[in-house]
SETORDREN-64863 format. One record per residue (C-alpha): x, y, z; residue in one letter. Coordinates in steps of 0.25 Angstrom, whole numbers, padded with zeros to 4 digits, always signed. Each point is the difference from the previous one (the first is absolute). Layout:
# residues N
XYZA
...
This chain:
# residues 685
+0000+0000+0000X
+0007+0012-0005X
+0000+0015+0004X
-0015+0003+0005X
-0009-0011-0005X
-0009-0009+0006X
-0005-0014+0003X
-0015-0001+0003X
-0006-0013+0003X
-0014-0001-0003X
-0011-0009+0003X
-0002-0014-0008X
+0014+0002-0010X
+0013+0002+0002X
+0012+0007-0007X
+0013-0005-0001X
+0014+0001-0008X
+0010-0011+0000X
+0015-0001-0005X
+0004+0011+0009X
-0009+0010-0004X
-0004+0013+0006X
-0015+0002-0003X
-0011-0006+0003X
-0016-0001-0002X
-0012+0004+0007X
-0013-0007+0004X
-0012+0004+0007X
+0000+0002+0013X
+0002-0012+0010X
+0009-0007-0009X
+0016-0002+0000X
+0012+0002-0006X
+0007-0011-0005X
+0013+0000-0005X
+0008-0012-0005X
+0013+0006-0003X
+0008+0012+0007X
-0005+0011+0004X
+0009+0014+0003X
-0008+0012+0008X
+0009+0012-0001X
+0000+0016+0000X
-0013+0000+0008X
-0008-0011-0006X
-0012-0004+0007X
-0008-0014+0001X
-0013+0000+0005X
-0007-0014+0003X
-0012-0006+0007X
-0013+0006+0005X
+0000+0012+0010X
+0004-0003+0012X
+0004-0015-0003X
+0006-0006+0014X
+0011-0006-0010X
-0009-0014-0001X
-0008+0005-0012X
+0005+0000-0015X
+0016+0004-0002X
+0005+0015-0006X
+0010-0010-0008X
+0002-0014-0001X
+0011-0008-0005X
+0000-0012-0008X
+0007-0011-0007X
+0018-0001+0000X
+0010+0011+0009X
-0009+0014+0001X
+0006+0012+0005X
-0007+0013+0007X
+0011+0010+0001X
-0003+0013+0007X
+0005+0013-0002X
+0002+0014+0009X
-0015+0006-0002X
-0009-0011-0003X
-0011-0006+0006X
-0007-0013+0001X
-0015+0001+0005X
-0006-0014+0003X
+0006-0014+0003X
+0011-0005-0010X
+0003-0016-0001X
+0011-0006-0006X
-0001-0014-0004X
+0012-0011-0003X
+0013+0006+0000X
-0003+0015+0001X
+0009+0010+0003X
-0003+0012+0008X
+0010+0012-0003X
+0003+0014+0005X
+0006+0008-0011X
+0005+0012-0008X
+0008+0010+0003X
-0008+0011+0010X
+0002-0003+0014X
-0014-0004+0006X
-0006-0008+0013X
-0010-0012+0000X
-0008-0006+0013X
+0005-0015+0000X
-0011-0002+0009X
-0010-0001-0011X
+0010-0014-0007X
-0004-0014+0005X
-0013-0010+0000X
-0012+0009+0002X
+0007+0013-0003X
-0002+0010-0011X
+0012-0009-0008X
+0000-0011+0000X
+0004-0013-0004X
+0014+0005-0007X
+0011-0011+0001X
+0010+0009+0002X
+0004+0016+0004X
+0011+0008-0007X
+0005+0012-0001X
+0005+0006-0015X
+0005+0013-0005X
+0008+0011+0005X
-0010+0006+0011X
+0000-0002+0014X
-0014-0005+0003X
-0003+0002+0017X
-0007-0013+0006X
-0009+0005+0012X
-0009-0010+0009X
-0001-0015+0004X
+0000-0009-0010X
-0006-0014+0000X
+0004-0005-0012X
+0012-0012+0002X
+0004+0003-0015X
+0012+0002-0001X
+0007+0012-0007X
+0012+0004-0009X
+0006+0014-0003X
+0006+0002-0014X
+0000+0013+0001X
+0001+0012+0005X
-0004+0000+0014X
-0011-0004+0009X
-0002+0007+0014X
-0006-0008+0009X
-0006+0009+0011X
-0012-0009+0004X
+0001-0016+0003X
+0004-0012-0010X
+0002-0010+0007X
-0009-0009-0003X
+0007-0002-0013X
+0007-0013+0000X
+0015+0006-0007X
+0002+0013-0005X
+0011+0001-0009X
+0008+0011-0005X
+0007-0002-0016X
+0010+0008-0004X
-0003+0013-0005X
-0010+0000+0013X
-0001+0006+0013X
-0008-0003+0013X
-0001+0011+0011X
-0010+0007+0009X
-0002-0001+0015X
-0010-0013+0000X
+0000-0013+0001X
+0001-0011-0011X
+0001-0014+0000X
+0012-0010-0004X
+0009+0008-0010X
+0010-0003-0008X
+0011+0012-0006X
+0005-0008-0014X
+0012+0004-0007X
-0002+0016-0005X
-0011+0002+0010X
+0000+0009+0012X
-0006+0002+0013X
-0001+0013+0004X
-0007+0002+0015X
-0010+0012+0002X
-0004+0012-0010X
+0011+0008+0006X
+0007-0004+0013X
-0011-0013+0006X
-0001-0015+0005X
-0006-0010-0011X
-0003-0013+0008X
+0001-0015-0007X
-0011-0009+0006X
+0008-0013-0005X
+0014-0004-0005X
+0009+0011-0008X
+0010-0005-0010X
+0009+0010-0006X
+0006-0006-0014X
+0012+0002-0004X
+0002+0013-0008X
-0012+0005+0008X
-0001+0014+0005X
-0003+0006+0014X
-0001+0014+0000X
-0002+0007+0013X
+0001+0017+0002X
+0007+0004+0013X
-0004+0014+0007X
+0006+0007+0013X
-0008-0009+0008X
-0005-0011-0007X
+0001-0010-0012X
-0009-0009-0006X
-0003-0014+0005X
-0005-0014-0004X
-0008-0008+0013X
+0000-0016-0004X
-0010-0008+0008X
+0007-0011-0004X
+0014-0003-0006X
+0007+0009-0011X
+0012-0006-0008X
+0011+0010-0006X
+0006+0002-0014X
+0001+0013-0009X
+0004+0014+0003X
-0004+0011+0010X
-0001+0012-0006X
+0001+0011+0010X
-0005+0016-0003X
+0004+0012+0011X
-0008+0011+0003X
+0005+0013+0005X
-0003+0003+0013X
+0005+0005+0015X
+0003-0013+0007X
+0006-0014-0006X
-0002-0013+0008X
+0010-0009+0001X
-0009-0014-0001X
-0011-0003-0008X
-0008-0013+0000X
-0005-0002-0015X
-0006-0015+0001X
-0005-0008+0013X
-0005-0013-0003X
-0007-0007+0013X
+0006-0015-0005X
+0013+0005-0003X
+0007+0005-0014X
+0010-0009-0008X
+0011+0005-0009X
+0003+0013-0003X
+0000+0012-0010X
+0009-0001-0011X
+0005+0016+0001X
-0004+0013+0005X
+0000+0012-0009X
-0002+0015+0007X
-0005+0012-0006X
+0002+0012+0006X
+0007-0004+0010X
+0008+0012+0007X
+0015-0002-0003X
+0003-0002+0015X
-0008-0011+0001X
+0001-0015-0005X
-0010-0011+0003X
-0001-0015+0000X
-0010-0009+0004X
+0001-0011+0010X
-0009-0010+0006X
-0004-0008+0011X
-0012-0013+0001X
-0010+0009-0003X
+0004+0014-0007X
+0007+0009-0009X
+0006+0011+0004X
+0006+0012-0006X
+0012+0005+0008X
+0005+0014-0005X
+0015+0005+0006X
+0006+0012-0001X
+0013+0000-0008X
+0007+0013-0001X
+0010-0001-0010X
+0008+0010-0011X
+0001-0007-0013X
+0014-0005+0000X
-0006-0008+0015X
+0008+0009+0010X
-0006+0011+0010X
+0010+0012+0007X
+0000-0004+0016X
-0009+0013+0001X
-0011-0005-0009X
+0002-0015+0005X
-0002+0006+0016X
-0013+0005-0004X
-0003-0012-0011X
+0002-0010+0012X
-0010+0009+0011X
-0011-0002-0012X
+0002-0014-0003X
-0001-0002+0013X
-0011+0008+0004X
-0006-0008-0012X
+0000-0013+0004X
-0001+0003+0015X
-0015+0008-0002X
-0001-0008-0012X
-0003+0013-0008X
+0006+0015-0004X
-0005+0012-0008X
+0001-0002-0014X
+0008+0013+0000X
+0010-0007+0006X
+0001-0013-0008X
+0000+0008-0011X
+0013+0007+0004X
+0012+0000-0010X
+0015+0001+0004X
+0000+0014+0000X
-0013+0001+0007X
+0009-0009+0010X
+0008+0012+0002X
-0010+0010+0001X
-0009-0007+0011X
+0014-0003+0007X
-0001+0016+0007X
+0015+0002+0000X
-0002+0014+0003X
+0000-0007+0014X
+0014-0003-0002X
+0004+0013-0007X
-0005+0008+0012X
+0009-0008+0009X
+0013+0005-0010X
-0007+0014+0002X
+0000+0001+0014X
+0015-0006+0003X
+0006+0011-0012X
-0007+0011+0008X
+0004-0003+0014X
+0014-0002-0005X
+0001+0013-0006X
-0004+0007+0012X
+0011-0008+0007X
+0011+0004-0010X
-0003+0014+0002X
-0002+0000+0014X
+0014-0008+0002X
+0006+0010-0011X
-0004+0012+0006X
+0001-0003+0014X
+0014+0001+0005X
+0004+0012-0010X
+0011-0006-0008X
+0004-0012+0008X
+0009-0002-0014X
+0010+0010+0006X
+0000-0007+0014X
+0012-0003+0007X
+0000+0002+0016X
-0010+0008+0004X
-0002-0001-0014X
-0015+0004-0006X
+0002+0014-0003X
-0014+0006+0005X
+0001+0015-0005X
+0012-0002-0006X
+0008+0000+0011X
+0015-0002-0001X
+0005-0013+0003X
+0012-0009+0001X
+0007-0003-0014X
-0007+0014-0007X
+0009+0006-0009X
+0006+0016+0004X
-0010+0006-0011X
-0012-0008+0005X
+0003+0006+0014X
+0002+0013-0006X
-0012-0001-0008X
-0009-0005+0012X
+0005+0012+0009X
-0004+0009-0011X
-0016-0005-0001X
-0002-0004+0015X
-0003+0011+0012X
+0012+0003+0008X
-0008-0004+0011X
-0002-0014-0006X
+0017-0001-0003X
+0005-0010+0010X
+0007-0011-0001X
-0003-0005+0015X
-0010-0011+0002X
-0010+0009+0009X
-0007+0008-0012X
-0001-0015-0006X
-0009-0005+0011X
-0011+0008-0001X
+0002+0002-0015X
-0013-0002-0007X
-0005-0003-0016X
-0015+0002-0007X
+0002-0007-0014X
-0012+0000-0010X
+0000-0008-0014X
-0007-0002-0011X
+0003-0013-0008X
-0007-0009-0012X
+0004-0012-0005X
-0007-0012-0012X
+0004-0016+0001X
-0004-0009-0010X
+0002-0014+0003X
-0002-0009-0011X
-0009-0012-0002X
+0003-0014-0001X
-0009-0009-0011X
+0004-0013+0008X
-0008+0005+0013X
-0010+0009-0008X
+0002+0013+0005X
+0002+0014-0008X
+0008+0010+0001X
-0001+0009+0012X
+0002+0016+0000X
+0000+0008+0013X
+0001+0014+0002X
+0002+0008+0012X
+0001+0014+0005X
+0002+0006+0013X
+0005+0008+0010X
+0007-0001+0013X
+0003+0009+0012X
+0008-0003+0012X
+0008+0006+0012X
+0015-0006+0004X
+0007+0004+0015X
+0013-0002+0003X
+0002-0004+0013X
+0013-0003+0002X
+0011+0002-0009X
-0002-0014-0006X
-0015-0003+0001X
-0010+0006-0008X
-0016-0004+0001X
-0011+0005-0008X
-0015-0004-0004X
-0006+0006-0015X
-0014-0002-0004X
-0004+0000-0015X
-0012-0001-0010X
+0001-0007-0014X
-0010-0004-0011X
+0002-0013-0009X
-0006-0006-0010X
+0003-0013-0008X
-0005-0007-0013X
+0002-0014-0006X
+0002-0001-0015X
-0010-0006-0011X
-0011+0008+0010X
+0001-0010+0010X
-0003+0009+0010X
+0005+0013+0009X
+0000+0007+0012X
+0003+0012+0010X
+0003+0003+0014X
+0002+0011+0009X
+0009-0001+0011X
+0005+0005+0013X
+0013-0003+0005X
+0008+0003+0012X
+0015-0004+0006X
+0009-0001+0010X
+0012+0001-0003X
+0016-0002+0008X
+0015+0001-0003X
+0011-0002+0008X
+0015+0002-0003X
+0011-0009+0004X
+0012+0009-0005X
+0001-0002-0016X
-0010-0011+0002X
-0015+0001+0003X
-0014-0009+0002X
-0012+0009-0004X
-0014-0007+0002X
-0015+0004-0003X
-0014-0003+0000X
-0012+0002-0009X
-0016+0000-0001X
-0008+0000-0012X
-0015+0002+0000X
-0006+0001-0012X
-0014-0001-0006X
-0001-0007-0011X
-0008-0005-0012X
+0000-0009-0015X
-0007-0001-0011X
+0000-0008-0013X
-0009-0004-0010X
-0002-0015-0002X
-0007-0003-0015X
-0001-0016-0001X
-0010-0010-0001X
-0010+0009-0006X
+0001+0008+0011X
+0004+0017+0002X
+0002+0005+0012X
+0007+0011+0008X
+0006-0006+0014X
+0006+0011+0012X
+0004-0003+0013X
+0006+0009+0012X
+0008-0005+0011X
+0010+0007+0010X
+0014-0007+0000X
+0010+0004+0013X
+0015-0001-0003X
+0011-0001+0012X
+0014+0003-0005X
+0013-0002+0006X
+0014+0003-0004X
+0015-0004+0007X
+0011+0004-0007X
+0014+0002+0003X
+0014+0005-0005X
+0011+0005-0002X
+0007+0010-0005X
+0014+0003-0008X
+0008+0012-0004X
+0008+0004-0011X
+0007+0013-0006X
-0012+0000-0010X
-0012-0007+0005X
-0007-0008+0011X
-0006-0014+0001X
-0008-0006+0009X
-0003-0015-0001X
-0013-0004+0005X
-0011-0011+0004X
-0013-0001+0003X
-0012-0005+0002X
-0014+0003-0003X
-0013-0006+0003X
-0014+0003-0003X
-0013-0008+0007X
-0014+0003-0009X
-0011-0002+0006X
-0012-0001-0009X
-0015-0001+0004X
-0009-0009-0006X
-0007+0006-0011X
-0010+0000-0010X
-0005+0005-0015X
-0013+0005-0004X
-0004+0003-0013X
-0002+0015-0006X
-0003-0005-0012X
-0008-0014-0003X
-0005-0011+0008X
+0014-0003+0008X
+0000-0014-0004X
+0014-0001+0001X
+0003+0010+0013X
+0009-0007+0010X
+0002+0001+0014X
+0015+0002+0003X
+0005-0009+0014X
+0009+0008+0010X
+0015+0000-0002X
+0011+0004+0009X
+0013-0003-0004X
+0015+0005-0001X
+0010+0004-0010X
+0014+0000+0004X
+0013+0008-0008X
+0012-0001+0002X
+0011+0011-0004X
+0014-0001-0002X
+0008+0013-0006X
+0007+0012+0002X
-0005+0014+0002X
+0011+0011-0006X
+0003+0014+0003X
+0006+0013-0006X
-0001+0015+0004X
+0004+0010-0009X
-0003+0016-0001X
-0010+0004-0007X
+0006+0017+0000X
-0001+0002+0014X
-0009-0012+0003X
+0002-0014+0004X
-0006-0011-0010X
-0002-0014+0006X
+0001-0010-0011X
-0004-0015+0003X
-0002-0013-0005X
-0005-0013+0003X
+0004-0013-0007X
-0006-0016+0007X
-0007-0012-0003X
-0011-0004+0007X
-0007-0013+0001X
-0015-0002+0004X
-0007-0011+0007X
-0014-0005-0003X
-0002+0010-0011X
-0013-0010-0004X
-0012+0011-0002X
-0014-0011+0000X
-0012+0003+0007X
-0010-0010+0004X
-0013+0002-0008X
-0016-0007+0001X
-0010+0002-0009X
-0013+0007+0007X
-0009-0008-0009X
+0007-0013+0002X
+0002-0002+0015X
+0012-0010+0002X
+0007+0002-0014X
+0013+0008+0006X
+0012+0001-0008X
+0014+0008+0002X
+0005+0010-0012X
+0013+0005+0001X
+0004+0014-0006X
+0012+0003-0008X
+0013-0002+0010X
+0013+0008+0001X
+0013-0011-0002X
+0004-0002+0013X
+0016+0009-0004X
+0002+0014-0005X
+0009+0011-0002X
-0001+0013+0009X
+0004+0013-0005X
-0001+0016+0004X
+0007+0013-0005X
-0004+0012+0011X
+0006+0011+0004X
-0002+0012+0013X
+0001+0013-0001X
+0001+0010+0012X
-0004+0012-0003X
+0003+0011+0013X
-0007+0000+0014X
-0001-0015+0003X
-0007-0004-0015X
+0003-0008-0009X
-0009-0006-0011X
+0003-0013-0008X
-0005-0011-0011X
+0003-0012-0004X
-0004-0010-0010X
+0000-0018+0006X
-0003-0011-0011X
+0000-0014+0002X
+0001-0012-0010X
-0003-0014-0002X
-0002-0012-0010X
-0016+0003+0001X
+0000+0015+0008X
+0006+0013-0004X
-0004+0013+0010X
+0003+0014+0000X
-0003+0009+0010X
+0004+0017+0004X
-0001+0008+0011X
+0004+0015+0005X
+0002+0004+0013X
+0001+0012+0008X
+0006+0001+0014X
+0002+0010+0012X
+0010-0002+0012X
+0001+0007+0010X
């Protein structure tokens, strides 16, 4: 029956067409159709049969007769009236537009009836809703047929290739053949076999995963295994890392052949595995570059998911998503750069603060550091000269006295930059710090060979990591304590320093489909300390003071954490406390020259050593705040543990106990190179 037509059955005759037509004849009311061929209702047919009202005992809409008769349906038509089939008839869903069909009205007594077998045909997926009596079995050819409602009465349902079962019902005993598929649900859903199910070899099982779930087969019965899984990944926030895809209540047998993923994040593989009664599909996080190796930074951070993974048995797809870059980025080794930061700035401070302390202690010999330039053993004729000519005769003296109550304001102004240079093994970038400040302090003499003093300071930093993996600032209040004491030529000089400072990072972390702005503040605290000891040598033209020291600064950093200014703070860490100590070492020589500058005496110094650090490591302690428990370390870029010291200065005194001076320090190493400035002006009196 083609396009819009009809079939009237009338009373007393029939119509009928035969040899797969697809027309038919009319008779007075009360009468049936009879057709003894094949018979197609497509595009919106209609059929209509019996008397009005017929209770489905009366005279048929269509009746087939005689050999193999098929009645296929198509999307659109209707049947109005009882249909039998007789002998070897075949009942067909067809076509190629998607439609539904009640199967309640199949079996003895039903509106069809009497058909030997059910299949499904054309391209079209034909939705089978309500409870079927009918034990005739059905075949799939083609296309698909949703079963949404209950077959189970069926005594085998078997799927050909080229066909596919799915829906969220129940059928009876299937069987998958080679080319055929099994596809659970309409989307994501549960298809339950009443009876045995036999997947062929070269069968298909097609099942979708989601964030939280994955389509399933229930057997109420026993399921033996052969074909291929065919697995498709939807996007989503959340990943599981176990599905069951099959439970069969009388246990499986064998297993599928292979498992092919589509969709499947990069980061993830998957497998399948069994035990008496399931299939499972398992899914692991695999973090890995495309040559197979991870920098310790991205594997730290790969290792805190994978086992957060496996532990919650789940992780947001953000994060399963995540390259080797985005590794890095969710790494936060801004945590590590801020450590860098902090110990540059607190250094500097005590470099200046030691510098400018003890006047020149570069000119010491006994009673050596020339506050005010006052003369001292060892000076040259024209430096005594030149210091009676710009110090107030009531300040000339070469007695100790005067020295004992002698006292010094010094003020100075310094900046500095470091950059410290990443390492690709550990993970981290190249670190650059900068740092400006200022320092005031007051030193007594009190007696001829002891000096004490105390400075208080400010300074800003800031610090940023290369490839825009983060910065960050800090402003700082710093203070000292300071001491030197002469032994003749020789001297010990000591100090102690605070740092407060208030701090913040940020960085900008763009993975696994995610942007997001992350900042964080936190108050670091510094203590500094500082022994060193010398002494020192003359010549006709210069002098030299060999030297050694010690230096040791204790961070203590708070625990911490980001919030997001910009995104949903999916990747904001929460940074664990810290306190630890970086030790240096110096050895080197300090050395001296005064010369006249017209009537004026310039100080000119230098400073040569090697210095060697102790646990120079920069790594912070980081936990995701979305994923409780998955902590990892990240390590900042890290100084080489030997360098070179160097600084060119010079003093000048310039009448009525001031002088004013500046100096230039650099230090270099295999991975650091830094150079730092200061000027400094100074009244004795």
């Amino acid at each position: 029956m083609t396009n819009t037509g009809s079939i009237v059955g009338g009373a007393g005759g029939a119509g009928g067409s035969g040899g797969g037509g697809s027309t038919a004849g009319s008779a007075a009311a009360g009468g049936a159709g009879i057709v003894g061929g094949n018979l197609t209702v497509i595009n919106g047919g209609t059929i209509t049969g019996g008397l009005a009202g017929d209770n489905m005992t009366r005279a048929n809409a269509i009746t087939f007769t005689g050999g193999t008769n098929i009645l296929e349906l198509h999307a659109g038509s209707s049947i109005t009236g009882n249909v039998a089939g007789t002998g070897a008839s075949v009942f067909r869903l067809g076509g190629s537009t998607d439609s539904s069909f009640d199967v309640s009205t199949l079996g003895a007594g039903q509106q069809y009836r009497g058909f030997s077998s059910l299949a499904k045909t054309g391209t079209s997926t034909w939705t089978l809703t309500g409870t079927a009596t009918a034990t005739t079995s059905w075949t799939i050819d083609a296309g698909t047929l949703a079963v949404n409602g209950s077959t189970a009465a069926s005594t085998l349902t078997t799927v050909n290739s080229g066909g596919t079962l799915g829906g969220t019902g129940t059928v009876g005993a299937t069987t998958i053949a080679s080319g055929g598929t099994l596809a659970p649900g309409n989307s994501i859903g549960t298809i339950t076999v009443n009876g045995p199910l036999t997947f062929n070899a070269g069968s298909n099982y097609n099942i979708e995963v989601s964030p939280s779930a994955a389509d399933r087969t229930n057997v109420i019965g026993a399921a033996s295994l052969n074909g291929t899984v065919n697995a498709s990944y939807a996007p989503g926030s959340y990943v599981a890392r176990q599905y069951t895809i099959l439970n069969a209540t009388t246990g499986v047998s064998g297993t599928f052949s292979a498992l092919h993923n589509t969709s499947l994040p990069s980061t993830v593989s998957a497998a399948l595995s069994y035990d008496a009664n399931n299939v499972y599909l398992n899914l692991t996080l695999n973090y890995m570059t495309p040559g197979g190796r991870l920098d310790i930074n991205q594997q730290n951070v790969s290792n805190a998911l994978e086992n957060h993974f496996n532990t919650t048995g789940g992780i947001p797809a953000a994060f399963a998503s995540l390259s080797a870059n985005g590794l890095s980025q969710a790494s936060g080794e801004a945590g590590g750069g801020a450590q860098q930061s902090a110990l540059t700035s607190a250094g500097l401070f005590m470099g200046n603060v030691f510098d400018n302390a003890f006047g020149n202690p570069n000119a010491g010999g006994q009673g050596a550091a020339p506050l005010g330039y006052a003369p001292q053993r060892g000076a040259s004729s024209a430096a005594q000269q030149a210091y009676a000519a710009v110090t107030p005769r009531d300040r000339q003296t070469s007695s100790i006295a005067p020295f004992e109550r002698r006292w010094s304001l010094w003020a100075s102004g310094y900046g500095g930059n470091a950059r410290v240079s990443g390492d690709s093994a550990a993970g981290s970038h190249d670190t650059t710090s900068r740092v400006y400040g200022v320092a005031i302090g007051a030193t007594r003499r009190v007696s001829a060979d002891t000096q004490l003093g105390f400075a208080l300071g400010g300074a800003g930093s800031s610090f940023s990591l290369a490839e825009g993996f983060g910065s960050g600032k800090a402003d700082s209040f710093n203070a000292a304590l300071y001491a030197r004491h002469a032994f003749g030529p020789a001297y010990v000089a000591a100090a102690l320093g605070y740092s407060w400072q208030d701090a913040s990072t940020d960085r900008t972390v763009s993975a696994g489909g995610v942007t997001e702005v992350l900042h964080a503040s936190f108050r670091p605290q510094a203590l500094t300390t500082r022994f060193e000891g010398g002494r020192r040598f003359t010549s006709a033209a210069f002098g030299v003071t060999p030297f050694a020291a010690i230096q040791t600064t204790t961070l203590f950093l708070p625990s911490y954490g980001e919030a997001a200014t910009s995104g949903t703070g999916t990747f904001a860490l929460s940074y664990g406390s810290r306190s630890f100590t970086a030790t240096r070492g110096e050895l080197g020589a300090r050395f001296d020259k005064t010369v006249m500058l017209g009537d004026k005496p310039l100080a000119l110094k230098a400073k040569a050593a090697w210095a060697h650090d102790w646990n120079n490591d920069r790594i912070a302690t980081a936990t995701f705040q979305q994923l409780p428990g998955a902590t990892f370390t990240v390590s900042g870029a890290k100084p080489a543990a030997d360098a070179a010291l160097l600084s060119f200065g010079a003093d000048l005194a310039i009448g009525r106990g001031w002088s004013v001076g500046a100096g230039f320090d650099g230090e270099f190493s295999r991975t650091a190179a830094s150079y730092s400035g200061k000027g400094s002006v100074r009244y004795a009196w």
